[in-house]
Structure formats: structure tokens, C-alpha cells
C-alpha positions in Angstrom: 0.8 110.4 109.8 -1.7 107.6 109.1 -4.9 106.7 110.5 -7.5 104.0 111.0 -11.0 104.4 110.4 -14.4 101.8 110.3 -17.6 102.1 108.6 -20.1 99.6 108.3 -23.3 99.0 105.9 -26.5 97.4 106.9 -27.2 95.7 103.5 -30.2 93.9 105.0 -31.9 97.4 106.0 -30.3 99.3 103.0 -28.6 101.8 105.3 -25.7 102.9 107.7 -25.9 100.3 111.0 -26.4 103.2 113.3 -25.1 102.4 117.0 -22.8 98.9 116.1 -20.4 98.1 119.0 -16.6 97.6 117.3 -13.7 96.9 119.6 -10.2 96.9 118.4 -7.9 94.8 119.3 -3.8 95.2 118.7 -1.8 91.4 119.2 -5.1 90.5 121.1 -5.0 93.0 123.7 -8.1 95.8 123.6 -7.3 98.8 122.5 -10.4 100.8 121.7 -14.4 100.5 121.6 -16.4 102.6 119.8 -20.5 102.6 118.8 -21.2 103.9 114.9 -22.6 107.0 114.5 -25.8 107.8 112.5 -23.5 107.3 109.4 -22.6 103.9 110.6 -18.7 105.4 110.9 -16.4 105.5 113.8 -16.1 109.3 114.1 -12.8 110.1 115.2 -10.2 107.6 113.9 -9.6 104.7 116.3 -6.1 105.3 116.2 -4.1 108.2 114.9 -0.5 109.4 114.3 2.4 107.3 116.6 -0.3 105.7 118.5 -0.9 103.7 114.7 2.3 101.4 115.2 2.9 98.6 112.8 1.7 95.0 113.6 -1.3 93.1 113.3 -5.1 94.4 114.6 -8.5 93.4 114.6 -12.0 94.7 114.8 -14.4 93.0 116.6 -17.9 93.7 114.6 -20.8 93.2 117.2 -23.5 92.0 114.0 -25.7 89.4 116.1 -26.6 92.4 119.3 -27.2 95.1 116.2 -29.5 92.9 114.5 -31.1 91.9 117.4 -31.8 95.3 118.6 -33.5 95.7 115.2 -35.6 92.7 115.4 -33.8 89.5 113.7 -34.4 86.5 116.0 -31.6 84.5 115.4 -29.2 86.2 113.3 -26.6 83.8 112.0 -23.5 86.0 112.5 -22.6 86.9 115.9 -19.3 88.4 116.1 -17.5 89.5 113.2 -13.7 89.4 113.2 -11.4 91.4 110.6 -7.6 90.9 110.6 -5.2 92.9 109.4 -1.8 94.3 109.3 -0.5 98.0 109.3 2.2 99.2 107.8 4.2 102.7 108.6 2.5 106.1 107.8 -0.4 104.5 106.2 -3.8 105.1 106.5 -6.6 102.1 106.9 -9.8 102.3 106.6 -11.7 99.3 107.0 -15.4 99.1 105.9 -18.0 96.1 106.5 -20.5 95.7 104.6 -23.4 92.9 106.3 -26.3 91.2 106.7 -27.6 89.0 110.0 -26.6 86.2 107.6 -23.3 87.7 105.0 -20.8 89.9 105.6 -17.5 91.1 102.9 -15.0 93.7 103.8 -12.2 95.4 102.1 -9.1 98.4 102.6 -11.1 101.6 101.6 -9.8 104.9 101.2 
């Protein structure tokens, strides 16, 4: 049974992004919003088991009100989207790794 996980890294600060709004979104329809914890990780997996069906998703990284809340006037990213597709019985986990102005991502493990 797969699973989908987030974490995102605060390059800017050099450390987890601690409390980061990210909404997923299945087909463009919300599924589920979560904050980061202390680790800058979801927790719990967003989705788990059968409710992990196939298709296309993204997370909706809320960068500009983090980096706000931490000071940055006018950070050039706002909203962060990541799209991707999931397959059957696979897991995903999908870091971010940003900056107010950068951002990269990748399929952890």
C-alpha cells in the first residue's frame, strides 16, 4: 500500500520551514491541508492506502505567507505548485527545498 508524504527545507534560514501551509489538490479539486511540523514534514501521510488512487495531484506550497511570517518583505515566490502523477502501490514523497526567491523539488524516498 503506498503513501504520500511532503517535507520542505528553508534554504534561506538553513532549517526545516516550521508551520508552511500545503494543500493538495487531486484533478484540481482539494483534497487535504496540512501545516509542517517542527521538522518541516507533513506528519501523517496526506494520503494513504486506497484513498492513494492513480492520477494526477498537486501541492500547493504557501512560500510568500511563510516568509512573510518570518520577516521577508516582498518575497518573490508566492505560491508554489508541484505536479505530479501516481502510479498504483507506490509511495511518493515529495520534498521542496526553497528560498523567498528559488525553489527545486524532487521524488524522495
Amino acid at each position: 500500500m503506498g503513501k504520500l508524504t511532503t517535507h520542505v527545507l528553508d534554504t534561506a534560514h538553513g532549517r526545516p520551514a516550521e508551520g508552511m501551509r500545503v494543500d493538495l489538490l487531486k484533478d484540481g479539486a482539494a483534497v487535504v491541508s496540512i501545516v509542517t511540523n517542527a521538522d518541516g514534514r507533513s506528519g501523517e501521510a496526506l494520503l494513504k492506502g486506497d484513498a492513494l488512487v492513480p492520477g494526477t495531484y498537486e501541492l500547493h506550497f504557501h512560500a510568500g505567507a511563510y516568509f512573510r511570517e518570518l520577516g521577508v518583505d516582498s518575497p518573490f515566490l508566492d505560491v508554489v505548485p508541484v505536479r505530479f502523477r501516481v502510479e498504483a502501490g507506490q509511495s511518493y514523497h515529495v520534498p521542496l527545498v526553497c528560498s523567498p526567491y528559488a525553489y527545486s523539488t524532487y521524488r524522495g524516498s
